[in-house]
C-alpha positions as CSV (number, residue, x, y, z in Angstrom):
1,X,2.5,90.0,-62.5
2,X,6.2,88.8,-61.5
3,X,9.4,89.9,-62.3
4,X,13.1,89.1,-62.6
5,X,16.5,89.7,-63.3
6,X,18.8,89.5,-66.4
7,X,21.7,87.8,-64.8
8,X,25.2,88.2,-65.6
9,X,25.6,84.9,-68.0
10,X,22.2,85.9,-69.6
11,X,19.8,83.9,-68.4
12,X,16.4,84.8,-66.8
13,X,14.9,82.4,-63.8
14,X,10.7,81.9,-64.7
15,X,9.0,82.6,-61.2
16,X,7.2,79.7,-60.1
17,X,3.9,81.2,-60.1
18,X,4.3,81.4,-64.2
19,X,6.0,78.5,-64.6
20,X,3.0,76.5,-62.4
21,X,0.0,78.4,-64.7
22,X,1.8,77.4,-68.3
23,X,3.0,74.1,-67.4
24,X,6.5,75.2,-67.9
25,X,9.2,72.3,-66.7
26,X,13.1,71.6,-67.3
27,X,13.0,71.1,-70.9
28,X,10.4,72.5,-72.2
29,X,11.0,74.6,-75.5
30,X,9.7,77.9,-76.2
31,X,9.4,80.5,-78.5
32,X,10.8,84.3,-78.4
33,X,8.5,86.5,-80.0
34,X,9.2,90.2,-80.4
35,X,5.9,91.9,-80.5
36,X,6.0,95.5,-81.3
37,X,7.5,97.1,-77.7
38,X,6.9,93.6,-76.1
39,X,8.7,90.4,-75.7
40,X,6.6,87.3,-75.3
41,X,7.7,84.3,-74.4
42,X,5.4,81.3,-75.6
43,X,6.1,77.4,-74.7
44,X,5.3,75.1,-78.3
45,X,2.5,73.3,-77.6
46,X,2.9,69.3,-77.6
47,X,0.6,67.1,-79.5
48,X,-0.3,64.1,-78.4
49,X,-0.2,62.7,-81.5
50,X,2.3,64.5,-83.8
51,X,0.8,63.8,-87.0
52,X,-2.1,65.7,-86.0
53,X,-0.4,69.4,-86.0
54,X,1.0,68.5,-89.8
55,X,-2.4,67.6,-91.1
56,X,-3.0,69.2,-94.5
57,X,0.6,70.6,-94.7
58,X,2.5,69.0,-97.4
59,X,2.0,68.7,-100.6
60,X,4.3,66.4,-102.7
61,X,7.1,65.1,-101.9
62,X,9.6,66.4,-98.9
63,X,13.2,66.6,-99.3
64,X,13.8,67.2,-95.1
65,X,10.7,65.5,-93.5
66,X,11.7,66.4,-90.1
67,X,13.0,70.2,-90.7
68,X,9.8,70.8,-92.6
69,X,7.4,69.3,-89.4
70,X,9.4,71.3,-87.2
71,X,9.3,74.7,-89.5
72,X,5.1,74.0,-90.2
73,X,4.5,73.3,-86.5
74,X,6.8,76.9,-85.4
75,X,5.0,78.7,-88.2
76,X,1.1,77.1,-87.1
77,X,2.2,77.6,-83.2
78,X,2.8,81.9,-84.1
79,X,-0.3,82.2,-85.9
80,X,-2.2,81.0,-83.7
81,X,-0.3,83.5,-81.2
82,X,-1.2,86.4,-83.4
């Protein structure tokens, strides 16, 4: 377990012990998610190939191709959280 401080200008410094285990670098983006009494903090996983992580998702045609990747991929990343 680690911990940290809220600084003044909000932001929180990852120990390096986490950051090392989750493969957490300058960058990276990741997801706040509010879990009962629990905040969880989970990085979105990368594909190597991006097309795999939208297989089976659309159906018809797509008015915002790369809004609706990014929602499907957010939505499929925090169920497989749950």
């Amino acid at each position: 377990m680690a911990t940290t401080k809220i600084r003044a200008d909000w932001r929180v410094t990852i120990p390096s012990s986490i950051r090392d285990k989750f493969g957490l670098t300058i960058g990276k983006e990741v997801i706040f998610v509010d879990e009962d009494d629990k905040l969880v903090l989970v990085p979105v996983k990368e594909y190597e190939k991006p097309t795999e992580a939208l297989e089976g998702s659309v159906k018809g045609i797509v008015d915002h191709p790369k809004q609706f990747a990014r929602n499907h991929i957010r939505s499929k990343l925090l169920r497989e959280h749950e």
